[in-house]
N, C-alpha and C positions, 0 to 999 in steps of 0.2 A: 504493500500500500504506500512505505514511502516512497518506493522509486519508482510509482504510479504517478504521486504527489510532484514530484519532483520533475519528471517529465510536462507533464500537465503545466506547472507553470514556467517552465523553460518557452513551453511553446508558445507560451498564451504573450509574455513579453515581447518573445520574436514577432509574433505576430502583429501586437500591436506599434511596435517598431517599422517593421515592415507599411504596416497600414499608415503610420503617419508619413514617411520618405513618399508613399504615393500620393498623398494631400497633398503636399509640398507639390511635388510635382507636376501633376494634374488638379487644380484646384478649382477646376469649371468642370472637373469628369463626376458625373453621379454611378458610373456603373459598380453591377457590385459585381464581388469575386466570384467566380463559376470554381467548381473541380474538373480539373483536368486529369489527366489519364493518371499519374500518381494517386490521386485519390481512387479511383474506380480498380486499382492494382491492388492498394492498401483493402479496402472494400473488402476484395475478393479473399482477401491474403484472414481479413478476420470472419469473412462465411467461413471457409476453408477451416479455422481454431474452431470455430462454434459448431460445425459441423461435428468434428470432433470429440465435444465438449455430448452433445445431443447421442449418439451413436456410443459412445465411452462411457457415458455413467448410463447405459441402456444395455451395453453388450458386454462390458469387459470383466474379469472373473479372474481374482486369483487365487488359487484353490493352497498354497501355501503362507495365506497372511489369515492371521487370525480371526477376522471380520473379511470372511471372503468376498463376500458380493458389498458391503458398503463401502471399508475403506479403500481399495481401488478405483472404485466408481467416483467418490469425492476427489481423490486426487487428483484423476484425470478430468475431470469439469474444472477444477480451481484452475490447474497449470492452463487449460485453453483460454476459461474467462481471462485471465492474466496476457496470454500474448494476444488475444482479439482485443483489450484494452488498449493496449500500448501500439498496434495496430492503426486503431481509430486517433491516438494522443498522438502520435508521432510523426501523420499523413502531414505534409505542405500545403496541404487544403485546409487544415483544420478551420482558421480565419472561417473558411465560408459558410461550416458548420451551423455556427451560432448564428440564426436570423433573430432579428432585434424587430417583430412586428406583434400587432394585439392576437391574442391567441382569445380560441371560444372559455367560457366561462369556465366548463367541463373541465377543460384540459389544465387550465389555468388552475383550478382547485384542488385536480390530483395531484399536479407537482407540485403544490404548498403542502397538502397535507403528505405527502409521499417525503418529502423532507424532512417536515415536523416528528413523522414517525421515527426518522434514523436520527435527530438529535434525542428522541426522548428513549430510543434504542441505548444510544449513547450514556443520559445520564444516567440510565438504570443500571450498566455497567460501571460507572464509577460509584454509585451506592450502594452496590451490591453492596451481600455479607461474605459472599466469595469473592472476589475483584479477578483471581486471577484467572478464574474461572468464564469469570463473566466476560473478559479480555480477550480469551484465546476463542470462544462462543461469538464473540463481537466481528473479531476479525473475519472468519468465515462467514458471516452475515453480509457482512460490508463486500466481501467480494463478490458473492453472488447476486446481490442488490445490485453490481455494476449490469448485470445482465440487462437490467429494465434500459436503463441509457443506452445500452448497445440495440438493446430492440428498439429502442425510440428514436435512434439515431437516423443517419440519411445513409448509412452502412447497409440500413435493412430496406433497400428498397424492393419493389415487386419479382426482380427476378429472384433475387439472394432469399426473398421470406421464403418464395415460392422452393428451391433448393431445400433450405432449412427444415422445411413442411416435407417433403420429401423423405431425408434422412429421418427424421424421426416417426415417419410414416412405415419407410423400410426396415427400422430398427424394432420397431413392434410386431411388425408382421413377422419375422425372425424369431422375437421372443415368442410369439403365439403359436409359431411352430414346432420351437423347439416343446412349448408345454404340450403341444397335443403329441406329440411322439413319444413323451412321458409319459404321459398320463395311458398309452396306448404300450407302455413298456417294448417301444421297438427302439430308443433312442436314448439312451443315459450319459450324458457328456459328462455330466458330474458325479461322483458319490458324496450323496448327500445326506446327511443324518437327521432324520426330522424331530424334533424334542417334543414341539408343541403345534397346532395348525392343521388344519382339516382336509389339504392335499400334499401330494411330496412333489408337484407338475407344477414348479415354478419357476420354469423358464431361467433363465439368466440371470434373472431378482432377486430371487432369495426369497421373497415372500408373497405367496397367492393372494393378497389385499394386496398389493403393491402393481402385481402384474394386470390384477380385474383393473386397476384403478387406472393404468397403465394404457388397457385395452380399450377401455371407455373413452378414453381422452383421443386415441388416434381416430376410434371410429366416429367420435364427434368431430373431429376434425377432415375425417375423410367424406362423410355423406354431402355439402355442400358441396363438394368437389364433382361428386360422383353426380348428382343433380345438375349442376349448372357448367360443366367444364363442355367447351366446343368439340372437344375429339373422343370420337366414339373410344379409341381406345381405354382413353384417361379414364371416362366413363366405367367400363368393364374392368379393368385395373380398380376402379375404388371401389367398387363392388364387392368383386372377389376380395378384394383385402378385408372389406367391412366385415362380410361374412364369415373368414378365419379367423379375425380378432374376434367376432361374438359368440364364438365355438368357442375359444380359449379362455372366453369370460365369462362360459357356464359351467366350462369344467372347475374354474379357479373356483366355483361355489361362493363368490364375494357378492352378498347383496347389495353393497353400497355401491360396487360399478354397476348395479343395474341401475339403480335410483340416480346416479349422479348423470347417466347417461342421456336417462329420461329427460333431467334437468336440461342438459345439453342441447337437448333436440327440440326446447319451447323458441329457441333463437329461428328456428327455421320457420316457423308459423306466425312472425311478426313480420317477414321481408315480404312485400307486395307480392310480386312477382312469382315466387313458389308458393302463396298459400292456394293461387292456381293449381299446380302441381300436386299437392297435397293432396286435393281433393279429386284427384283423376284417382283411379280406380286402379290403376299399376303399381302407382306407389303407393296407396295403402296396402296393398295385396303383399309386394315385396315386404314391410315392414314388419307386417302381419303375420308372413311367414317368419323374419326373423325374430321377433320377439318372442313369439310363441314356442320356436325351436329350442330359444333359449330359455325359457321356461319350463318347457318339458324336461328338459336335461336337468333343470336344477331340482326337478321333483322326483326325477328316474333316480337322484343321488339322494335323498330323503330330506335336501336341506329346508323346502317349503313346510312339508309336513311338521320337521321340529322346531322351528319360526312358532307355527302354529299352534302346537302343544304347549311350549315355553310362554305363550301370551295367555291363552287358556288358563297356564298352572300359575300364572301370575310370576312366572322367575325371571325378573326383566332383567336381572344383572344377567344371568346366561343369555337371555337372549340378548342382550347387550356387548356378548362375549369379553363381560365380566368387566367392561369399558367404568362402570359404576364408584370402583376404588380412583383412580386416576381423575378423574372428573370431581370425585368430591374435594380428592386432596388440593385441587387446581383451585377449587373455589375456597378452600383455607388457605390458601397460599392469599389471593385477592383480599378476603377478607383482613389477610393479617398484616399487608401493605400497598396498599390500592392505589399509590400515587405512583411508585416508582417501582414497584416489583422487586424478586429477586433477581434480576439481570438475569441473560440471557444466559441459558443455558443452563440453568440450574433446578431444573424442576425435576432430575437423576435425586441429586443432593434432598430433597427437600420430600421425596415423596413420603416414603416411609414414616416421619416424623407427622407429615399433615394427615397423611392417610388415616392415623392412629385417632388424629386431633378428630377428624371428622366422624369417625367410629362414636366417639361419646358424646358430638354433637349431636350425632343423627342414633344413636344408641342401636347400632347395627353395624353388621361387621361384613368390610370390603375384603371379602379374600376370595384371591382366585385360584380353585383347587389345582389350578394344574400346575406344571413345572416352573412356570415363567410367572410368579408372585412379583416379581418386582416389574416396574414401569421407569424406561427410563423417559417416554413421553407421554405427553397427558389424550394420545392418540383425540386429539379436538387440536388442531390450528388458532381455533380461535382461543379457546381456553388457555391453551400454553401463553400466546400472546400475551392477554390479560394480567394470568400468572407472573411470568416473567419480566414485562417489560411496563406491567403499569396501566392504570384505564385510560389516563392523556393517551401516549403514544398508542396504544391497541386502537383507540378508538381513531387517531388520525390515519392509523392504517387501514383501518374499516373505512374512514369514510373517504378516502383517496379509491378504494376500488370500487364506491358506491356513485362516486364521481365519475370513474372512467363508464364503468356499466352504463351509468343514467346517458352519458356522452355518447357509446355503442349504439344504444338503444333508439335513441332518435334518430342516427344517421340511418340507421336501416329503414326506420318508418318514413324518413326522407326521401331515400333510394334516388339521391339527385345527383350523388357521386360519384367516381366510376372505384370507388372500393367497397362496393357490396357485398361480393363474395370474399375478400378477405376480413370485411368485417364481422361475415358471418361465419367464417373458421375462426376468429380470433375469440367471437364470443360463445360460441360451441364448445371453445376450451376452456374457457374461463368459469364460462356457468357446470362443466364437469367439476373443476378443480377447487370453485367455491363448496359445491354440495359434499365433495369428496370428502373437503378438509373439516365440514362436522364431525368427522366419528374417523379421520387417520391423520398425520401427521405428514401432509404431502410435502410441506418441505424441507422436512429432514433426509429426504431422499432424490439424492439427485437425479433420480432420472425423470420425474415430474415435475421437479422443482425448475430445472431449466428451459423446460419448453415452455410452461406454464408462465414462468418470468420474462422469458423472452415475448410471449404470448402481448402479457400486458402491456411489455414497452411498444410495441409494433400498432398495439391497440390505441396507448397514447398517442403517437403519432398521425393514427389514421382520422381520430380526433379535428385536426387541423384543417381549415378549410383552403389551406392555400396552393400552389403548384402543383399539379399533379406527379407522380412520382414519376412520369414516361418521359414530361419535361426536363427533369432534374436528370435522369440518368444520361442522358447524350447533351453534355449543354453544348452550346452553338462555339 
């Protein structure tokens, strides 16, 4: 981060040095700076890290480090986010970057409160009761938070998002196959020990919630595609893809990729233009057929049926899968410092102690009979937030994606721009990843977390009512 810092304002002097010699200069010229080929190089050079970044913390696995599927997956997103940084800081364009005009309200409010959240991020780490916990939790925040600026940047324009959308379109399809060749025991890349968790067919992840969640988000991602893209092929490509990831996402038995998926799919019945479609009798039929497919498969595995038993016998903590400890302890944690949390990253530290607290609050006992009693996340995004970092900043980080959404939401019902369909993959993924992150932890896990982030920044951007991005990419 320093020699992010450092670079960053190296450039920013240059540049504004640079900018004055040309006042001097030219001091009747009003034109402003274009990027030239350097920059469209650079561009490419940080798709290229991000690609990376998306496809690595989605595929990569190493079966001799302790944390086989997380910590190689975090290392290789951080090291990419870092050279697609420095990428974007370092380009001789940068100067053009920055336009200085009135932006929509929308946009204007997420990146105040999107700010507000990372200095209140910040002061919660310096008040932790851990500090140096909460420090080494901060930094890894702060890196992956660069994602959003790299998605909001003029880096991610329509061919590079459109790439980007690709790779991790590819990368799921991959994992979906690799779990149904498991799940069909003709394909075992890994030996894997299962401890705790209701299938051992999890793909490259490590974890069947992770991979449904996984699954949900590409095929939200992919059905506008598969709708609205002009080449037949592209078409039959996000088809067939849609329908391996929703095979993958009934064998994975995760209710919440179904529900978040559902969420996913109300962005397509707001856009003009397809709620035509909608209503044609193909596409319901198609849908029809997959929901239903994937419905059958989750009742052929009995997961429906004990859903159903578990609500009947009234045991919400199992049917909760036992989510109930974690949650209570989350809200003793809030309760016991509401301004500034325990900084980030500490809800490992803190659970057991609140858990206990909340036991003689609520005079019932959170325990999860199975091997994995302890909780190192409060599996709720939002709750963890809270907990950790405080109701100011949780809340300006709520209301920064409640800004971008509200922002999404119009331009679709607009439909006067020509980013419709990327508005409606950007928010297909976002309404997955909001609904997800009730009851998982999506961004403690990079392989959601990055697309998802980049998601948003791409979304801020699209926000914007100015130049269309076709102009920007070949300037004159």
């Amino acid at each position: 981060m320093l020699a992010l810092s450092i670079v960053y304002i190296v450039r920013r002097v240059a540049s504004k040095r640079k900018a004055a010699r040309h006042k001097l200069s030219a001091p009747h010229s009003a034109a402003t700076p274009v990027p030239g080929k350097s920059f469209l190089s650079r561009a490419w050079i940080a798709t290229a890290a991000l690609a990376v970044s998306i496809a690595g913390s989605s595929l990569i696995v190493d079966p001799r480090a302790e944390a086989a599927f997380d910590a190689p997956k975090r290392l290789v997103a951080i090291l990419a986010i870092v050279v697609a940084s420095l990428a974007l800081l370092t380009t001789p364009d940068f100067a053009a970057l920055r336009e200085r005009r009135k932006r929509p309200p929308a946009q204007l409010a997420a990146l105040v409160l999107a700010g507000c959240a990372i200095l209140g991020a910040t002061v919660a780490a310096i008040a932790a009761p851990r500090r140096a916990v909460s420090f080494d939790a901060l930094r890894v925040v702060i890196l992956f938070a660069l994602l959003l600026p790299l998605g909001a940047s003029r880096l991610m324009q329509r061919a590079r998002f459109a790439a980007l959308l690709a790779v991790f379109i590819g990368a799921s399809v991959i994992n979906a196959a690799v779990s149904i060749l498991q799940a069909l025991e003709v394909f075992q890349p890994l030996s894997i020990e299962s401890i705790a968790g209701r299938v051992s067919s999890v793909g490259l992840i490590g974890n069947e919630g992770y991979l449904g969640l996984e699954m949900a988000i590409a095929v939200a991602a992919c059905l506008p595609v598969a709708l609205r893209a002009s080449s037949l092929c592209i078409r039959i490509a996000s088809w067939a893809a849609s329908a391996l990831m929703l095979i993958a996402l009934a064998i994975s038995r995760n209710v919440t990729g179904w529900i978040a998926l559902l969420a996913g799919l109300i962005s397509l019945a707001w856009e003009p233009s397809l709620r035509r479609r909608i209503r044609s009798w193909r596409f319901a039929a198609a849908m029809t057929v997959l929901l239903l497919g994937g419905a059958v498969m989750l009742a052929s595995q009995g997961r429906v049926a004990g859903l159903i038993r578990q609500a009947h016998e009234g045991d919400w903590d199992r049917l909760l899968s036992y989510r109930l400890g974690p949650w209570a302890a989350a809200l003793e944690m809030i309760r016991e410092r509401p301004m500034v949390g325990f900084g980030p990253g500490s809800f490992g530290a803190q659970f057991v102690p609140h858990r206990l607290a909340a036991e003689i609050r609520w005079s019932t006992r959170f325990v999860n009979p199975q091997l994995i009693s302890f909780f190192a996340q409060a599996h709720s995004d939002y709750l963890q937030g809270f907990a950790e970092l405080g109701i100011p900043a949780a809340l300006a980080a709520g209301g920064a994606i409640v800004a971008l959404m509200f922002g999404l939401a119009r331009k679709i019902r607009c439909a006067a721009s020509g980013f419709d369909q990327e508005i409606l993959i950007v928010m297909a993924m976002l309404l997955v990843g909001l609904t997800g992150a009730i009851a998982w932890p999506l961004l403690e896990q990079p392989a959601l977390a990055t697309p998802l982030l980049l998601a948003a920044g791409r979304g801020w951007r699209l926000l914007d009512d100015g130049v269309p991005p076709e102009q920007a990419e070949h300037p004159s």
